[in-house]
VMD Tcl script that draws the C-alpha trace (Angstrom):
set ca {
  {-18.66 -25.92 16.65}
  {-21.36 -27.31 14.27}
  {-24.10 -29.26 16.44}
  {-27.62 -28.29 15.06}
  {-29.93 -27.30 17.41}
  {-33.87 -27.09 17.59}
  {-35.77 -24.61 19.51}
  {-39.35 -22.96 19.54}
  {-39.03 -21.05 16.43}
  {-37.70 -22.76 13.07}
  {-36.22 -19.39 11.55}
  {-34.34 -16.44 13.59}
  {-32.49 -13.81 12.66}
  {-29.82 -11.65 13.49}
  {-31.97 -9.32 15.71}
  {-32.75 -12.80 17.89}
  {-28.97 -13.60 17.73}
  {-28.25 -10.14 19.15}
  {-30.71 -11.13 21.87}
  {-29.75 -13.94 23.35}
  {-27.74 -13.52 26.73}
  {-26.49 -16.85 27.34}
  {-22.50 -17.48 27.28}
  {-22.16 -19.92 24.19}
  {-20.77 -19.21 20.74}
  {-23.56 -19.76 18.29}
  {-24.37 -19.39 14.15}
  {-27.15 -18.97 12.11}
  {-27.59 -20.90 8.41}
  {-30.74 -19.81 6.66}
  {-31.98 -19.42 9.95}
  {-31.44 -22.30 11.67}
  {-28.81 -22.02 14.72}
  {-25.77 -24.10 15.29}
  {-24.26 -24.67 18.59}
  {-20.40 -23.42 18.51}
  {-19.40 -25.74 21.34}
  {-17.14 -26.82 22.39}
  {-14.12 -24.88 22.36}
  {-11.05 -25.50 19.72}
  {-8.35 -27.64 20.64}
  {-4.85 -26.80 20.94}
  {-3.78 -27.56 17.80}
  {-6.69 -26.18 16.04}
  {-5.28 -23.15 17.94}
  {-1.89 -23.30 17.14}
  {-2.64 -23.56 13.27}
  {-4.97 -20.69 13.60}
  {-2.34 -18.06 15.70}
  {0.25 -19.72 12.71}
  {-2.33 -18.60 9.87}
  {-3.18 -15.42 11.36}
  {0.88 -13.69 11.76}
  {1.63 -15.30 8.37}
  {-1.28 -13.60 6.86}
  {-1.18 -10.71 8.97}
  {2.34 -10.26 8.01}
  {1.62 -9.99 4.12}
  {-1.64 -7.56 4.91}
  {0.19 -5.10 7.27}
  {0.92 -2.21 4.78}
  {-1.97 -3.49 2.73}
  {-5.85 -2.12 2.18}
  {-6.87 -5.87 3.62}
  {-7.82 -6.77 7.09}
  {-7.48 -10.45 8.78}
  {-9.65 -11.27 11.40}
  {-10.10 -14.81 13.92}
  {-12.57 -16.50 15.18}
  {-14.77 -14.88 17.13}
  {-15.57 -12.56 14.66}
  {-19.30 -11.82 12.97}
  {-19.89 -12.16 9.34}
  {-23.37 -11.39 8.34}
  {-24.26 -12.86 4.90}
  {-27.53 -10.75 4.20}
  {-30.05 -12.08 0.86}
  {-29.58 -8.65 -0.32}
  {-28.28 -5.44 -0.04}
  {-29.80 -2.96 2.59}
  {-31.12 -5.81 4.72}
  {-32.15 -4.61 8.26}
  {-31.39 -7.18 11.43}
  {-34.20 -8.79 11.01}
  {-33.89 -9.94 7.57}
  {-30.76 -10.96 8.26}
  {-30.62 -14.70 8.47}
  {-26.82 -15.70 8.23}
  {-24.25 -14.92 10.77}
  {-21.15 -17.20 10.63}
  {-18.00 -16.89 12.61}
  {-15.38 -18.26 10.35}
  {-11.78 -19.63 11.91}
  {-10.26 -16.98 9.64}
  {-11.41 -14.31 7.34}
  {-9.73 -11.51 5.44}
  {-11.59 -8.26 3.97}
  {-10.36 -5.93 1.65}
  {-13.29 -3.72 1.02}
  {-13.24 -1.30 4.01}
  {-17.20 -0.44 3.86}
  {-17.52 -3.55 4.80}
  {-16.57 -3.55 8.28}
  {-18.73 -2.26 11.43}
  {-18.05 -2.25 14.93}
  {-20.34 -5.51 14.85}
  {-18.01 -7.25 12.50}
  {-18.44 -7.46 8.09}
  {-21.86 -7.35 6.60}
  {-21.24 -9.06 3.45}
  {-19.07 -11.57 1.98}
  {-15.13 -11.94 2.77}
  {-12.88 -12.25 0.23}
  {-10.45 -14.98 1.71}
  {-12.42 -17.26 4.46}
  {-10.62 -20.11 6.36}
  {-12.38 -23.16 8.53}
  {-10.14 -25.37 10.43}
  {-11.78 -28.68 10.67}
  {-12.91 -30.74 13.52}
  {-14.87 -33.95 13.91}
  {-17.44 -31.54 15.42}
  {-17.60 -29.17 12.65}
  {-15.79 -31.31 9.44}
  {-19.74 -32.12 8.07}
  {-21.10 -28.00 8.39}
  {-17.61 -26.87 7.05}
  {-17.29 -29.61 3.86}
  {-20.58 -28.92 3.16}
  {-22.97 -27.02 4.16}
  {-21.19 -23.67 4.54}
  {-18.98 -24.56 1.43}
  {-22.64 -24.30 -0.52}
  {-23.08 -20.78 1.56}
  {-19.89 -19.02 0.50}
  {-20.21 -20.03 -2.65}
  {-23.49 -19.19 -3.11}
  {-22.71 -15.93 -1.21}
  {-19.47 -15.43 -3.45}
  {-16.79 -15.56 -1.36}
  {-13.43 -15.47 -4.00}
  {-11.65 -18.21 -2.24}
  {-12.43 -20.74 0.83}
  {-9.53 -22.90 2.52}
  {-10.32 -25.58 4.38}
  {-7.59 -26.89 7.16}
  {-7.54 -30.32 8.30}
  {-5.27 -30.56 11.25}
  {-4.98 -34.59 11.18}
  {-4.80 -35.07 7.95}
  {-2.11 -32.01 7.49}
  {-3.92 -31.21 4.46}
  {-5.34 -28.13 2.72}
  {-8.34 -27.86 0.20}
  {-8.37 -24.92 -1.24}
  {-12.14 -23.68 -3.64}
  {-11.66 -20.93 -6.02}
  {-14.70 -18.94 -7.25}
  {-14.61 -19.10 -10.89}
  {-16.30 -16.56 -13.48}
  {-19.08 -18.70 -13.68}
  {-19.94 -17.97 -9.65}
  {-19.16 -21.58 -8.97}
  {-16.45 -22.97 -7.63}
  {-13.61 -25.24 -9.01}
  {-12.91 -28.75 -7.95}
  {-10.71 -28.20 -4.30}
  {-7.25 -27.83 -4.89}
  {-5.73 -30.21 -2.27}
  {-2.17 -29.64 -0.87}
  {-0.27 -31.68 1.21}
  {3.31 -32.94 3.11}
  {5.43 -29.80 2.04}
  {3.50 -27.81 -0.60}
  {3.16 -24.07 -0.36}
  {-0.65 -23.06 -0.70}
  {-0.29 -19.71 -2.44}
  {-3.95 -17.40 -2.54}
  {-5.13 -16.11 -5.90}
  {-7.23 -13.13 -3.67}
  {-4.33 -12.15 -1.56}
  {-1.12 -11.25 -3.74}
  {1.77 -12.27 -1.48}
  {0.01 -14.57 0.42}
  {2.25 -18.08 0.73}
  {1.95 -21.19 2.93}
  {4.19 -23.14 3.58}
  {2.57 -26.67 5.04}
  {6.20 -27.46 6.27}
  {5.55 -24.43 8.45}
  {2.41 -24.82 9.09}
  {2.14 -28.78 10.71}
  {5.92 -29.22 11.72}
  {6.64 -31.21 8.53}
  {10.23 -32.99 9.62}
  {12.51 -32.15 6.91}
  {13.61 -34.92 4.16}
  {16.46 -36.51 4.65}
  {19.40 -35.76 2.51}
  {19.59 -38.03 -0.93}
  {22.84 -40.38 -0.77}
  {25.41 -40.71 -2.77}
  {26.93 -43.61 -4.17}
}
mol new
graphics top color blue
foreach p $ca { graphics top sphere $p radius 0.5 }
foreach p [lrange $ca 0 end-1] q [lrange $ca 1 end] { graphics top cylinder $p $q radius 0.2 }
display resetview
C-alpha cells in the first residue's frame, strides 16, 4: 500500500482519480499517485476489525463517525476546492469524524480528527513519514500509528502550535487512551494477544 508510481503526467488530481477504471486501490500525495497494492494481511486485518468495534463501541451514541479502509479522505489546499484542485486523496486504515459537514457520499473532504495507519513493510516509509508531514500539515488532532510486529503504538498529538509532539510510544500492556475521542481506551493486551503475567510468588 505505498509503492510510488510514475506515469505520463507528474501531477493529477482528484477528477483523474475519479477517472481511472482499473481495479487497484490507489492515493494521491501532492499529486503524485501511490500504488495501494497489495492487499493487508491477516493480522493487519484482525487489528483493524479489533480497532474498529472498540472504537465503534465508544462512538455509537456519539456525534462521531469511524470509518475503515477503503474509505476517501480528500485533503483539499483550501476551502471550496473543486475536483480538480484537489490533489490529496488518502485512504487511511482508520479514521474517525466528528464534524458531520464533513462527510459526502464520496467519503470526508477535509481533515479527520482521529486517523489510524497500520504499518507494513510496504507502507511503514509513506506512513512514518511522508503522510505523518501531511496530517500534520493538514491538522489532523491526533495520528496513531500501529505496528503489528513490533506490538507497538506511536501515538502524535497536534499541539497549539499546529505541530505535533514527539510520538507517544506504548507498548506490552499499556492502554493508549485518545485526547480527541473522550472514552476512547486501548488496551494493547487486547489488542495483540498480550499473554498475561504470571502471578508474583511468595516466599
Amino acid at each position: 500500500m505505498g509503492t510510488l508510481v510514475s506515469r505520463e503526467r507528474e501531477r493529477f488530481s482528484y477528477s483523474d482519480y475519479c477517472k481511472w477504471t482499473d481495479d487497484g486501490r490507489w492515493e494521491l500525495i501532492d499529486g503524485v499517485e501511490y500504488d495501494m497494492s497489495p492487499a493487508p494481511s491477516r493480522i493487519h486485518q484482525k487489528i483493524s476489525g479489533e480497532l474498529f468495534v472498540r472504537i465503534y463501541n465508544v462512538l455509537k451514541e456519539r456525534q462521531c463517525d469511524v470509518y475503515a479502509a477503503p474509505f476517501d479522505v480528500r485533503l483539499p489546499e483550501y476551502a471550496e476546492a473543486s475536483d480538480e484542485e484537489i490533489f490529496t486523496l488518502v485512504q487511511p486504515d482508520m479514521v474517525v469524524v466528528c464534524d458531520e459537514s464533513k462527510l459526502d457520499e464520496r467519503g470526508c473532504m477535509g481533515a479527520p480528527d482521529l486517523v489510524i495507519e497500520i504499518l507494513s513493510p510496504y507502507t511503514a516509509g509513506k506512513d512514518m513519514k511522508i503522510k505523518r508531514d501531511l496530517y500534520e500539515q493538514h491538522g489532523i488532532r491526533e495520528y496513531w500509528l500501529v505496528h503489528p510486529t513490533d506490538k507497538t503504538v506511536m501515538v502524535y498529538r497536534l499541539r497549539k502550535d499546529k505541530q505535533y509532539a514527539r510520538a507517544e510510544i506504548y507498548a506490552n500492556q499499556d492502554i493508549v487512551e485518545s485526547t480527541v475521542i473522550e472514552g476512547c481506551r486501548i488496551d494493547l493486551t487486547d489488542l495483540f494477544g498480550f499473554p498475561p503475567e504470571p502471578a508474583s510468588s511468595k516466599h
